[in-house]
C-alpha positions in Angstrom: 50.4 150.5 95.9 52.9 151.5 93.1 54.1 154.3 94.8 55.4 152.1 97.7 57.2 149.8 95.6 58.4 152.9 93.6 59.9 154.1 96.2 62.1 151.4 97.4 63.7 151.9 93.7 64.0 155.9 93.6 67.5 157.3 94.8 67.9 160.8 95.8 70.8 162.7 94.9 73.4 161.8 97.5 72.4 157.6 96.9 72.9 158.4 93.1 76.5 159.9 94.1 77.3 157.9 96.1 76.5 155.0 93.6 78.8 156.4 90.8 81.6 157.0 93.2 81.2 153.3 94.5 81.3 152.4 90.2 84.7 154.4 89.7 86.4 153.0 92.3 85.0 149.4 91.6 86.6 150.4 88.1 89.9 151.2 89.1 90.7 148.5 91.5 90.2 146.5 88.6 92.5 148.6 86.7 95.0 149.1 88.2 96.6 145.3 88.6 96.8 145.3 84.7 98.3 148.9 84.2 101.1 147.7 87.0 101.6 144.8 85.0 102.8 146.4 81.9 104.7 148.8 83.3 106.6 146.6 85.7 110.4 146.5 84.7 111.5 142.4 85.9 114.4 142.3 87.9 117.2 140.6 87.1 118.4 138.0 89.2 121.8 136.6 89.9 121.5 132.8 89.2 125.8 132.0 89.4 125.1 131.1 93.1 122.6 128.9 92.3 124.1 127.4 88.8 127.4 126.8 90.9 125.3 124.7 93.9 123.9 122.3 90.9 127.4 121.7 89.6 128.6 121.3 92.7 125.8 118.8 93.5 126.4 116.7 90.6 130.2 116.4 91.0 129.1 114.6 94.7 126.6 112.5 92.5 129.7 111.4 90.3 131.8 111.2 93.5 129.5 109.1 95.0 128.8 106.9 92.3 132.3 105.7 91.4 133.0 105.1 95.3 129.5 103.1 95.4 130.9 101.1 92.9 133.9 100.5 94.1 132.7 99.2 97.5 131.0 97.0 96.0 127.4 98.1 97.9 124.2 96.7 97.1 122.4 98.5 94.5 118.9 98.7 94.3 117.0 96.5 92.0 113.9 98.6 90.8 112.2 95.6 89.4 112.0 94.9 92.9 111.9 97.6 94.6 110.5 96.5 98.4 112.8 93.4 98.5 116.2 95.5 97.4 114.8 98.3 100.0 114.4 94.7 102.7 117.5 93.6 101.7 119.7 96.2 102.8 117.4 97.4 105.9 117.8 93.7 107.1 120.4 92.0 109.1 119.4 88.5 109.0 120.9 85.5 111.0 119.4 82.0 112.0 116.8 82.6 114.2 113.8 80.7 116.0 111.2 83.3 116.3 109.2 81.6 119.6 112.9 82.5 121.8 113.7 85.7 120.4 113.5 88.8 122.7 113.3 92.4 121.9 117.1 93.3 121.2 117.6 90.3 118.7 113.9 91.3 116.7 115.5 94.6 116.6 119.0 93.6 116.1 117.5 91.0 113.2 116.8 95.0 111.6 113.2 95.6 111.9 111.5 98.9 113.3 110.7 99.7 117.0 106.8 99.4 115.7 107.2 96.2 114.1 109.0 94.3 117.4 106.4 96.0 119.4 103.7 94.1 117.5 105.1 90.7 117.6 106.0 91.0 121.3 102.4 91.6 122.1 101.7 89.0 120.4 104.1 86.7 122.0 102.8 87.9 125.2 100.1 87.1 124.3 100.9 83.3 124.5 100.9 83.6 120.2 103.6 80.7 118.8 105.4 80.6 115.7 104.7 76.8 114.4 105.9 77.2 111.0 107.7 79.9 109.1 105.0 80.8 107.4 103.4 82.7 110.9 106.0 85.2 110.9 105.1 86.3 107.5 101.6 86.4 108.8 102.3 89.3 111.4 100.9 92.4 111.0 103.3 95.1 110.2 106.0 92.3 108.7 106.2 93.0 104.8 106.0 90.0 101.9 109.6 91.3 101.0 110.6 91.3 104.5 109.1 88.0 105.3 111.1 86.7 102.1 114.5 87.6 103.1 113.9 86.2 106.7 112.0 83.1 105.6 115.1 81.1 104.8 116.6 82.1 108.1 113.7 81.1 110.3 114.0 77.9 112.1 111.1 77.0 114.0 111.9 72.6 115.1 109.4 70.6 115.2 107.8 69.5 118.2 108.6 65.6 119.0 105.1 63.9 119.9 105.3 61.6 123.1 104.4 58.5 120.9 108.4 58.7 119.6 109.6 59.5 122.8 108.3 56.5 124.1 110.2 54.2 121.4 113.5 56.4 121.5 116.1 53.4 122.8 117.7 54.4 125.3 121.8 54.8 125.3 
C-alpha cells in the first residue's frame, strides 16, 4: 500500500529537472523588477511648459476676479451654498403657478426635468392652493422653493356665499 502512495511522490530525473528549471526561473522573474529598479537612470522632464500654463492660469484668476468685482455679480455665499447656487440659476418674476405653461416654468429658470414634473402633475388635474404646494413638488429644491415663494401668487378662491352679498354697481 505504501508503495502506491510512494509513488505518487517519487520524481524521475526529467520531473526533478524540470522542477529546478521551473525554481530558477520563478527566481528571476522575481529578480529582475528589483535589479531594473536600481539601475534605472529617471529622466528628466521639462516642466517650463507646464510651470508657464499655471502662471498663465492664475493671471485669468486675477483677471477675472477684479472684473467680477467690478460688475458688481453675485458672489456666492458658502454659508449658503444651495440658495446663492438658486439665486443666480433663477429668474424669478410674479407668477401664479395653476396658469403657467411650459416656456414661463422654464423661462422662471428651472430645468427641462423639473417643468416636466410639474406639468404632469398639472395634467394631472393637480392645483397649486397655497404657496406652499410648489415647494412640495418633487424635483423643486427648499432653496429654490425660497427664492420663488415670495413671488408666487396663488388668489384665493371667492366662496359663492360672498358672491351672493357683493352689491351690485
Amino acid at each position: 500500500m505504501f508503495k502506491h502512495i510512494r509513488d505518487y511522490f517519487d520524481f524521475n530525473r526529467a520531473e526533478r529537472n524540470s522542477i529546478v528549471i521551473l525554481g530558477l526561473l520563478l527566481i528571476l522573474l522575481f529578480l529582475v523588477p528589483a535589479f531594473l529598479k536600481y539601475h534605472r537612470k529617471p529622466a528628466k522632464q521639462d516642466i517650463s511648459d507646464f510651470t508657464a500654463e499655471i502662471n498663465a492660469f492664475e493671471k485669468s484668476l486675477k483677471d477675472n476676479e477684479s472684473t467680477a468685482s467690478k460688475d458688481g455679480e453675485k458672489q456666492i455665499d458658502f454659508e449658503r451654498v444651495d440658495h446663492s447656487i438658486a439665486e443666480q440659476e433663477l429668474n424669478p418674476f410674479p407668477f401664479n403657478p395653476n396658469e403657467m405653461t411650459t416656456e414661463t416654468w422654464k423661462k422662471l429658470g428651472l430645468k427641462d426635468w423639473q417643468v416636466k414634473i410639474i406639468t404632469n402633475y398639472t395634467s394631472k388635474g393637480g392645483k397649486f392652493y397655497k404657496k406652499e404646494d410648489v415647494g412640495k413638488i418633487y424635483g423643486i429644491t427648499k432653496a429654490q422653493y425660497e427664492v420663488l415663494a415670495p413671488y408666487i401668487d396663488i388668489p384665493e378662491k371667492v366662496k359663492a356665499s360672498d358672491e351672493a352679498n357683493i352689491p351690485a354697481l
